[in-house]
C-alpha positions as a printed NumPy array, in Angstrom:
array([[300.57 , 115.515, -61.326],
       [301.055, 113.49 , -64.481],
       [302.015, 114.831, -67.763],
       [298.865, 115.888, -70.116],
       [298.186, 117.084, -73.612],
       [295.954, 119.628, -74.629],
       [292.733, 117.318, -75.418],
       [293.094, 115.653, -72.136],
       [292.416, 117.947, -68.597],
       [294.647, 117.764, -66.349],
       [293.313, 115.371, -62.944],
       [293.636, 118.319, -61.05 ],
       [294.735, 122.083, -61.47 ],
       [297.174, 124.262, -58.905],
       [294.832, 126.99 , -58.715],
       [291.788, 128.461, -59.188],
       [293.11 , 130.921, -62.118],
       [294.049, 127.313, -64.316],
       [291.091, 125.514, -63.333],
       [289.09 , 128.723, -64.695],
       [287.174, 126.714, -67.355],
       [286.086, 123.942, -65.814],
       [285.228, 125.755, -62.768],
       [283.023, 128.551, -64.722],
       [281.165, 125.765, -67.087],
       [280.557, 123.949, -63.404],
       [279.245, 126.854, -62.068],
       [277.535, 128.228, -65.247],
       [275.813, 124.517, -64.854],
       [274.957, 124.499, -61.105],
       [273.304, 128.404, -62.   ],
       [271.176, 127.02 , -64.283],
       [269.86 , 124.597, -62.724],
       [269.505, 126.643, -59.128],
       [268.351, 129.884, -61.301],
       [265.4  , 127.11 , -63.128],
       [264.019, 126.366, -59.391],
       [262.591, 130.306, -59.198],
       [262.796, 131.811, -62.316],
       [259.127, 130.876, -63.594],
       [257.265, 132.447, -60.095],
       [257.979, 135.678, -61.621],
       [255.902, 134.982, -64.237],
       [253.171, 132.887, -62.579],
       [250.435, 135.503, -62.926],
       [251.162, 135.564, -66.708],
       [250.885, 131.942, -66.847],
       [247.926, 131.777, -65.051],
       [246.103, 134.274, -67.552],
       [247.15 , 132.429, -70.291],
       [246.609, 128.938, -69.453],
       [244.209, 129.702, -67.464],
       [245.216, 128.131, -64.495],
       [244.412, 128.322, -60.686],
       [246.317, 128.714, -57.688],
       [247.18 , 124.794, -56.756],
       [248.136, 124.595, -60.595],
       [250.576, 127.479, -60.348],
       [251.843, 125.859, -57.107],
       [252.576, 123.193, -59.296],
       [254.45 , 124.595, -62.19 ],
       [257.192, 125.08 , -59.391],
       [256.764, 122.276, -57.175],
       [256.755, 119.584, -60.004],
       [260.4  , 120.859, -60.749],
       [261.683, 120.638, -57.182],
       [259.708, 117.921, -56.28 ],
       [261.388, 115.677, -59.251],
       [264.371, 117.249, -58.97 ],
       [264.543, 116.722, -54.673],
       [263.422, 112.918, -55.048],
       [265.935, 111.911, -57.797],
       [269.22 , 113.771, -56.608],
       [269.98 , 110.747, -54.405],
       [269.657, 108.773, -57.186],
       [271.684, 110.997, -59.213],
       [274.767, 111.251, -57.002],
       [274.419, 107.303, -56.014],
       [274.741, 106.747, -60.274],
       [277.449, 109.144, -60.866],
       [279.211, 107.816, -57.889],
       [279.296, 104.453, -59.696],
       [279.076, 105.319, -63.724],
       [281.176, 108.469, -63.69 ],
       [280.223, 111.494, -62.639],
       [281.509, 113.427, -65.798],
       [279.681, 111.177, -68.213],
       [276.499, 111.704, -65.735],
       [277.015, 115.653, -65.837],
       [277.256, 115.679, -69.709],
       [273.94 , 113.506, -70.17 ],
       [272.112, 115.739, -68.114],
       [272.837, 118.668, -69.498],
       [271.896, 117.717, -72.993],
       [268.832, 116.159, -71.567],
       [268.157, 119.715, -69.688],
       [268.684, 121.596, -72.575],
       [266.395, 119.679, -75.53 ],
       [263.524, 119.316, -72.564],
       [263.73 , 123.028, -72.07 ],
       [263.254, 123.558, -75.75 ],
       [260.044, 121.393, -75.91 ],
       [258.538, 124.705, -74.399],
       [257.246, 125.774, -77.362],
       [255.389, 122.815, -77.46 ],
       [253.455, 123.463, -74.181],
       [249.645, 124.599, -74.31 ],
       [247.95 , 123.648, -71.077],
       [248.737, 124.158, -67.356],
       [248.881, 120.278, -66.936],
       [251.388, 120.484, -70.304],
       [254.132, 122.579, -68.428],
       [253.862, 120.735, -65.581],
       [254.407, 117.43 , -66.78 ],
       [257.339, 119.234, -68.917],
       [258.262, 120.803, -65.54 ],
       [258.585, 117.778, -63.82 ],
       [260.688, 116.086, -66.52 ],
       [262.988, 118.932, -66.346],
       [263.823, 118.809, -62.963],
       [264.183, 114.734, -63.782],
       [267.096, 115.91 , -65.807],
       [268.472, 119.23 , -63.292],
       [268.787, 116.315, -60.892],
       [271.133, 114.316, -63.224],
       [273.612, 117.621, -62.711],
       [273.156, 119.053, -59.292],
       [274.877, 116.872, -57.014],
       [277.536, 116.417, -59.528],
       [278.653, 119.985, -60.069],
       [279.736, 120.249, -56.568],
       [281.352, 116.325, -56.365],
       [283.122, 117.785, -58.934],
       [284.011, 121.04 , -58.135],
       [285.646, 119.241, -55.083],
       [287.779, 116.771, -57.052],
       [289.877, 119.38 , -59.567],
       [291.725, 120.312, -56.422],
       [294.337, 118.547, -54.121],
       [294.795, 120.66 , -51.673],
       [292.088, 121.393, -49.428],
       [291.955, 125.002, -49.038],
       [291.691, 124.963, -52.754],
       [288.874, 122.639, -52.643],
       [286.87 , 125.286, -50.036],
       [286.905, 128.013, -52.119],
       [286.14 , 126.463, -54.749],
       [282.753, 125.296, -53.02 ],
       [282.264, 128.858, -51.424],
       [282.452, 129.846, -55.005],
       [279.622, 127.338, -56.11 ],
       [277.276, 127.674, -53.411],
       [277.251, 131.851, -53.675],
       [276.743, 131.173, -57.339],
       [273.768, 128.649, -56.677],
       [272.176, 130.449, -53.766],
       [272.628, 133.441, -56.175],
       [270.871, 131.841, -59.222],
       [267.735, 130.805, -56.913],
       [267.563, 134.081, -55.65 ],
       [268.189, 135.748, -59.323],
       [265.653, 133.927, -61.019],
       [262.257, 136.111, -60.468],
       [264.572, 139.098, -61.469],
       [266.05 , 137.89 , -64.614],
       [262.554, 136.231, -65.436],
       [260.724, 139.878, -64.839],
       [263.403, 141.536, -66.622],
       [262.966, 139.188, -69.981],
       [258.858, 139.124, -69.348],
       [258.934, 142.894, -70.117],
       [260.396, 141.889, -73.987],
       [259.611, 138.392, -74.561],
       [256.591, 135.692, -73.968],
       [257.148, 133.67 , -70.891],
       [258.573, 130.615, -73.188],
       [261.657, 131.863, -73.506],
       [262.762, 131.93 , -70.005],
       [262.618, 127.993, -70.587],
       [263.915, 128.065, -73.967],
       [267.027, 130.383, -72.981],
       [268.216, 127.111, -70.838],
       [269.079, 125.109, -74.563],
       [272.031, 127.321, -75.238],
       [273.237, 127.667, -71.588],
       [274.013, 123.968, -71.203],
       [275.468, 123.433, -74.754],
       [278.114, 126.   , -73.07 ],
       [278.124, 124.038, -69.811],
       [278.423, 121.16 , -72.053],
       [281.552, 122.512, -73.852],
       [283.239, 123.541, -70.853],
       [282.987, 120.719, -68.983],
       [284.321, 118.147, -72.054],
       [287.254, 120.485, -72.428],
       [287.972, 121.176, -68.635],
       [287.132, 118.612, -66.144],
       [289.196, 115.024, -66.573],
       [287.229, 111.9  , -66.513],
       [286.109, 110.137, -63.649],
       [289.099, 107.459, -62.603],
       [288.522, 103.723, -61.766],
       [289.734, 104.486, -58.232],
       [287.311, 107.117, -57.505],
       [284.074, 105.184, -58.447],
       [282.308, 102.679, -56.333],
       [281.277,  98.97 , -57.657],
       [277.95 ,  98.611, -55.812],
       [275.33 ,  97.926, -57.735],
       [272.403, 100.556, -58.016],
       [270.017, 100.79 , -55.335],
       [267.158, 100.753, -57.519],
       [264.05 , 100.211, -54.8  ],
       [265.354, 102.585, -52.925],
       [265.326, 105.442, -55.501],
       [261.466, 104.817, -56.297],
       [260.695, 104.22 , -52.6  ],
       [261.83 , 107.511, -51.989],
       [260.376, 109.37 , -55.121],
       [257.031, 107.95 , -53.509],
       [257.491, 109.173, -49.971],
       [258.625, 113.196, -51.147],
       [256.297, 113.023, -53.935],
       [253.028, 111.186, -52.007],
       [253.397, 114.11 , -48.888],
       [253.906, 116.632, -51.333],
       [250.814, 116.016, -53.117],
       [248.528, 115.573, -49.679],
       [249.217, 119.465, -48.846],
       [247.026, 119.826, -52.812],
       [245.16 , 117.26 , -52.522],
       [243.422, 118.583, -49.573],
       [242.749, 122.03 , -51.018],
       [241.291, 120.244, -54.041],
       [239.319, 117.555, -52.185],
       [238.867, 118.076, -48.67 ],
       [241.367, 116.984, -46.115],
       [239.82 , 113.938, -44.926],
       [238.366, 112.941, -48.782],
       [239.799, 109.702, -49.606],
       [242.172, 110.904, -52.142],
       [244.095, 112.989, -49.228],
       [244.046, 110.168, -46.401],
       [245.477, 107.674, -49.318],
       [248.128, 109.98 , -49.679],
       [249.44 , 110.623, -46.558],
       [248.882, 107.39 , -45.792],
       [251.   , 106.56 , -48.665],
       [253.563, 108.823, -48.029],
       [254.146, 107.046, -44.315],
       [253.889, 103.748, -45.876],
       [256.466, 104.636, -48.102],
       [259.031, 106.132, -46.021],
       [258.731, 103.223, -43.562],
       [259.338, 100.738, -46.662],
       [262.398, 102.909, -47.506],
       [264.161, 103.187, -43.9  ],
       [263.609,  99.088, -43.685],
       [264.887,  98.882, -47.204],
       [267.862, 101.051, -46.676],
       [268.838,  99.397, -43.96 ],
       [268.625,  95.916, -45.145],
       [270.238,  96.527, -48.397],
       [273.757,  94.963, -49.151],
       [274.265,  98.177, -51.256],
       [271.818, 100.827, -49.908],
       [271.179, 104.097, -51.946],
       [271.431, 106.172, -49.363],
       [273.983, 104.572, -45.89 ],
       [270.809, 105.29 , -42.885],
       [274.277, 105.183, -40.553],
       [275.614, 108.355, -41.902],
       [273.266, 110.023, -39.665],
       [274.374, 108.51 , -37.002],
       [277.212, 111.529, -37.367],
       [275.585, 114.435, -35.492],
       [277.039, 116.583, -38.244],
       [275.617, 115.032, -40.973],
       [272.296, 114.418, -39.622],
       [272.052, 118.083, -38.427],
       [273.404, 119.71 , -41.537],
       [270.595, 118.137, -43.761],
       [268.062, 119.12 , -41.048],
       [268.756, 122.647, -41.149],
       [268.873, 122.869, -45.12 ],
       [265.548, 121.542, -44.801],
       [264.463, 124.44 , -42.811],
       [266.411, 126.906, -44.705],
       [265.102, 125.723, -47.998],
       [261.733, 126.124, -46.741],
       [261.882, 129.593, -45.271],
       [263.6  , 130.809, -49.098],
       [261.22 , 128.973, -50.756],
       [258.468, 130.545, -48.774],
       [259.272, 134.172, -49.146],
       [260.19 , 134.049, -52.433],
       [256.908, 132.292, -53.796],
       [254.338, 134.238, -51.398],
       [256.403, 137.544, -52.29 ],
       [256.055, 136.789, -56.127],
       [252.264, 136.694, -55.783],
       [252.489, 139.693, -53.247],
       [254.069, 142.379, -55.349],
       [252.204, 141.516, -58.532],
       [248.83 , 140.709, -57.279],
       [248.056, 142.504, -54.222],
       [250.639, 145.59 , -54.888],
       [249.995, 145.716, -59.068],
       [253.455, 145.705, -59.643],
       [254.868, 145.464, -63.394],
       [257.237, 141.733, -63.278],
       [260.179, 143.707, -63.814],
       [259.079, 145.767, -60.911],
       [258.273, 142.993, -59.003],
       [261.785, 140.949, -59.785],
       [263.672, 144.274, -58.616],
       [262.007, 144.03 , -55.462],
       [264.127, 141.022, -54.696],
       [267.589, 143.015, -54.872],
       [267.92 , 143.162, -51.445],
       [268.349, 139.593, -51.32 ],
       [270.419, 139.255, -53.882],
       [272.916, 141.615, -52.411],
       [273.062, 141.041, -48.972],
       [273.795, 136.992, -50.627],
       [276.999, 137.958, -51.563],
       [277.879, 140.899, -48.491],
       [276.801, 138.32 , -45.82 ],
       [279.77 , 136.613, -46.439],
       [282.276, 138.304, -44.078],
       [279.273, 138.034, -41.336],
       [278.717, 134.325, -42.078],
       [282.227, 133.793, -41.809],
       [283.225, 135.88 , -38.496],
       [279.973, 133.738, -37.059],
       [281.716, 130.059, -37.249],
       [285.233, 131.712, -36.712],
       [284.65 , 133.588, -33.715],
       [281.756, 131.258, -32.339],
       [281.97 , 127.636, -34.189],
       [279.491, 125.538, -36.645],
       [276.767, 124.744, -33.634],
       [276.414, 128.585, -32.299],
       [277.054, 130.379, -35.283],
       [274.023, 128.164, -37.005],
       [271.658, 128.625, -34.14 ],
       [272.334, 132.438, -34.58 ],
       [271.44 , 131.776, -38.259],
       [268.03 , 130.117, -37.191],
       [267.371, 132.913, -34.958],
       [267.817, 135.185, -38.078],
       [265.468, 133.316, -39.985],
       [262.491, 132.764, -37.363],
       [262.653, 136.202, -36.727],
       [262.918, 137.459, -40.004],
       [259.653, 135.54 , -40.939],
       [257.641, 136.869, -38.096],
       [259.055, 140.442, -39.239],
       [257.124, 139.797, -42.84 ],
       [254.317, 138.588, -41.155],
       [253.649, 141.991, -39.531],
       [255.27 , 143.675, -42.678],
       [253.051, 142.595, -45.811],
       [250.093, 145.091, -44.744],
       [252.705, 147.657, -43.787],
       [254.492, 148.62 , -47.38 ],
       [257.694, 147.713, -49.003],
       [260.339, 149.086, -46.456],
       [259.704, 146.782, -43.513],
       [259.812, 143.993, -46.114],
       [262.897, 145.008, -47.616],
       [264.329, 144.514, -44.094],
       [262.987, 140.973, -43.15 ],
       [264.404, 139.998, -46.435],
       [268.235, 141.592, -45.128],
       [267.802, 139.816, -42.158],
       [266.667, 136.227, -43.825],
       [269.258, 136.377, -45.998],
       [271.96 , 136.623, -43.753],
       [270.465, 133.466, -41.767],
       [270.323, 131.67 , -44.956],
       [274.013, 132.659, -45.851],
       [275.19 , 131.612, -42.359],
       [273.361, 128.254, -42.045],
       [273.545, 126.845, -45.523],
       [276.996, 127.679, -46.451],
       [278.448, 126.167, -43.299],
       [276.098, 123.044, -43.031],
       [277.192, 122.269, -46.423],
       [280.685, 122.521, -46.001],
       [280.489, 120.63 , -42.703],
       [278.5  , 117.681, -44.423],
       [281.101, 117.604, -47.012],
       [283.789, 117.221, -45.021],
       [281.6  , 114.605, -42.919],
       [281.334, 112.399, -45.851],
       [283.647, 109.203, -46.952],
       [286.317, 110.058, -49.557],
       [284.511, 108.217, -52.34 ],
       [280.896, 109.081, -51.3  ],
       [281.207, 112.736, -52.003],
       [278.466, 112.612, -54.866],
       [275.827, 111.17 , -52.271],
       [276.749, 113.362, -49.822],
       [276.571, 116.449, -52.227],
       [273.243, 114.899, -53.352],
       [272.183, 114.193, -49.453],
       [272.824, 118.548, -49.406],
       [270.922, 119.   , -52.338],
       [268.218, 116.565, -51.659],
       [267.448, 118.181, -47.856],
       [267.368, 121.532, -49.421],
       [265.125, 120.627, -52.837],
       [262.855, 118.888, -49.626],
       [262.601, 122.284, -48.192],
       [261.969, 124.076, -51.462],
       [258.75 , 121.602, -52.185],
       [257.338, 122.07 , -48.618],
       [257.711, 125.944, -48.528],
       [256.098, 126.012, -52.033],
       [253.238, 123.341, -50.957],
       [252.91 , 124.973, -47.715],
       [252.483, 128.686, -48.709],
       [250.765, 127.283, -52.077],
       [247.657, 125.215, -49.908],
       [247.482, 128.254, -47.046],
       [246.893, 131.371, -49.361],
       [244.268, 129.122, -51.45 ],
       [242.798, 127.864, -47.783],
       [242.827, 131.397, -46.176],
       [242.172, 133.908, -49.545],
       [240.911, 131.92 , -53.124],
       [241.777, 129.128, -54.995],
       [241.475, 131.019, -58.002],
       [243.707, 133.884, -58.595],
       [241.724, 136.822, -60.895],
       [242.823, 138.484, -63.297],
       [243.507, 142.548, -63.404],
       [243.761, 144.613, -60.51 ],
       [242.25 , 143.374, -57.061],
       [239.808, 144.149, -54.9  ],
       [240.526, 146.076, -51.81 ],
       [238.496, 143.296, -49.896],
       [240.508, 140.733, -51.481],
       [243.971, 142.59 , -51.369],
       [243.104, 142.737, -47.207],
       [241.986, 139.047, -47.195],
       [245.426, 137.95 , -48.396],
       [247.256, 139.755, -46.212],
       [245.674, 138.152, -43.492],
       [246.596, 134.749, -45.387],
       [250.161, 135.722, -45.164],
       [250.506, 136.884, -41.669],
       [248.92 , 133.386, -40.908],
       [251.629, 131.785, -43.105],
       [254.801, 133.4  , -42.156],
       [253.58 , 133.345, -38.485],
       [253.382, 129.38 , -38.859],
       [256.905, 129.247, -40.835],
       [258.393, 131.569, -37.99 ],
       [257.668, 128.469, -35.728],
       [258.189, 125.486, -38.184],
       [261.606, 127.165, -39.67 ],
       [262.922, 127.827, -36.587],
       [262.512, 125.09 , -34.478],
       [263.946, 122.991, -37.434],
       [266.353, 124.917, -38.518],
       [267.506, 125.111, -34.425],
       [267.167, 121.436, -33.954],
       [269.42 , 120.79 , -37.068],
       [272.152, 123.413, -36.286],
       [272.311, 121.776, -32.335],
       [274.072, 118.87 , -33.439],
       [277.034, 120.161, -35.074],
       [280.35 , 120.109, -33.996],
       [282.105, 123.337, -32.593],
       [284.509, 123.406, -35.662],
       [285.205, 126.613, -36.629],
       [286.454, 126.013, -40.149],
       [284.897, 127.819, -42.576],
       [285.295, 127.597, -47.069],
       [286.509, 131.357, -47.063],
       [288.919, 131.256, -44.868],
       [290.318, 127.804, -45.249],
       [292.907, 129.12 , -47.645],
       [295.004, 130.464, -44.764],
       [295.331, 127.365, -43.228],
       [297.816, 124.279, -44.286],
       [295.987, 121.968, -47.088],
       [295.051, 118.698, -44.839],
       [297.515, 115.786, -45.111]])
């Protein structure tokens, strides 16, 4: 390690204890930005009362963030991989914080979604990067594992924290200010990492140029399928708007596979997946992502709208996620010890198809059963996405571990849009399109329950055969972030 002075980090720190700053502004960044992905569904319903806004609208005020934020993260990690992933970090989060602040300017549904979409523009210029970088304070490997257990409990954490904190502030402040509360969060990101986390070296970065095409080839594909599951709500599903977009979306993701492949410098390497491991990994975040996603938007609309629940009432309901994220740990961990990546990930997609056909019976049957299916999810969550991203990590070239951070992010954002979209287009399909105000109907309360147990019944199926189809191509390593630290650093 060389010799440093106080204004300049060191390249990389002995511990976690010294590395304390950089590693809590990375983490206090990666929250944000995870915690921004949920923390408006709490307060959809107030949203919707006072812009006035329907049910594919409100579908949108969370998809437009994850759908910008899933189709630029490639991007993202392929720049910082080339201009510096520091000086990447640090743009974003000044961008996140002034576009967060614009709230106040927002009057219209179609206002905050535009503003929505720009802000997960400028999430995307952080995501990836936060864990690239997380990765490189540390030599040693084991170090370098716990560090990422660290960031993906806080992430998976912040998504899952979100409606809570967001009910929690709706009961004292006006829905703006769950955006505007982002402004002074990053300028302490901001400060952390300029004081903690060393600049990128020469050595470290790549010289290819920027894969430009591909980035807007594949903003077209994720954002041309997302908007077919809408458009066909909105205009029938063989209108001409719909059929132009799915046909668009195909088109698209045709043009970027031959692109990719073709490219001297491609944005995203197609022959990475010819590594079981790293194919598989970003298959089952998909699926993950999806079932999370899901719950957690069907739920919001659940305990609010057909239960009457208070949004701090309705945010505490989630707790049982929240804590069985961070107790799942040990479980997750005996899993891939005792068993090994491929089993203990198809015991995690077992877990999560079964836990959505449990809510499917449970949302006519009160809170309890749902309470459980939510235990059991999040334990298949903890299981699969911790390991697949760990695996995919350690898949990845030394000096690609932005894109393959971003290849994580990006499968799991992907998931995130679909389970919104999905659950989104079925409830306004099976129940209404517009959500009324004040207390429900008994007719309409049973109406969307029979919505749900449609939707979760489909998930059960979608998430996990996907989930089960990623997690069968993973290697038997049994490895795992938390208990890396009691074997030897690699050499």
């Amino acid at each position: 390690m060389t010799p440093t002075t106080t204004s300049t980090p060191p390249r990389t720190y002995p511990s976690l204890r010294a590395a304390w700053i950089p590693l809590a502004a990375l983490c206090l960044a990666f929250f944000v930005e995870m915690v921004d992905n949920t923390l408006l569904t709490i307060a959809l319903p107030t949203i919707g009362r006072d812009l006035d806004s329907g049910t594919t609208s409100l579908q949108w005020v969370t998809g437009a963030y994850s759908l910008t934020f899933g189709g630029l993260l490639l991007t993202a990690g392929s720049m910082a991989d080339r201009l510096g992933r520091r000086r990447v970090l640090l743009v974003g989060l000044v961008a996140f914080g002034v576009v967060s602040a614009c709230v106040v300017l927002v009057s219209s549904a179609g206002e905050l979604i535009g503003l929505r979409a720009v802000l997960g523009l400028t999430a995307a210029a952080m995501a990836p990067i936060t864990n690239s970088l997380v990765f490189r304070l540390f030599d040693d490997q084991a170090l370098r594992m716990r560090a990422m257990t660290i960031m993906i409990v806080v992430g998976l954490s912040g998504f899952i924290l979100g409606p809570l904190l967001g009910g929690t502030a709706l009961a004292h402040v006006s829905w703006e200010w769950l955006l505007l509360v982002n402004a002074p969060i990053a300028l302490i990101a901001f400060v952390g990492v300029r004081l903690g986390v060393p600049a990128d070296h020469p050595d470290d970065l790549t010289s290819d140029a920027l894969d430009l095409p591909g980035a807007v080839l594949s903003i077209a594909t994720i954002g041309l399928a997302c908007y077919s599951l809408t458009s066909g709500v909105e205009h029938g599903w063989l209108s001409v708007v719909t059929l132009a977009s799915v046909l668009g979306a195909v088109a698209a993701g045709i043009a970027f596979v031959r692109h990719e492949r073709r490219a001297a410098a491609p944005m995203l390497d197609l022959g990475l997946f010819a590594n079981g491991t790293v194919r598989g990994a970003a298959i089952a975040q998909t699926g993950t992502s999806i079932a999370m996603a899901s719950v957690m938007f069907g739920l919001i609309l659940h305990f609010q709208y057909a239960y009457g629940w208070s949004p701090v009432r309705a945010g505490l309901a989630n707790l049982p996620l929240i804590a069985t994220m961070i107790l799942a740990t040990p479980v997750s961990e005996w899993l891939a010890k005792r068993f090994g990546h491929r089993i203990a990930c198809l015991v995690g997609a077992a877990l999560l198809a079964g836990s959505l056909a449990g809510m499917a019976w449970s949302v006519d049957h009160g809170y309890t059963p749902i309470a459980i299916s939510m235990v059991v999810m999040t334990i298949g969550l903890r299981t699969v996405m911790t390991i697949c991203a760990v695996a995919l990590v350690e898949a990845m070239p030394a000096n690609r571990t932005s894109i393959g951070t971003a290849l994580n992010d990006t499968a799991q954002e992907v998931g995130t849009s679909i389970g919104t979209a999905v659950v989104g287009t079925l409830i306004a399909v099976l129940v209404t399109t517009q959500l009324p105000a004040g207390t429900w109907s008994n007719e309409l309360v049973q109406s969307f329950f029979h919505g749900e147990r449609v939707t979760y019944s489909i998930l059960a199926v979608v998430v996990g055969l996907v989930a089960a189809l990623g997690a069968s191509t993973l290697t038997s390593s049994r490895s795992t972030d938390e208990h890396a630290a009691d074997t030897p650093p690699a050499r």
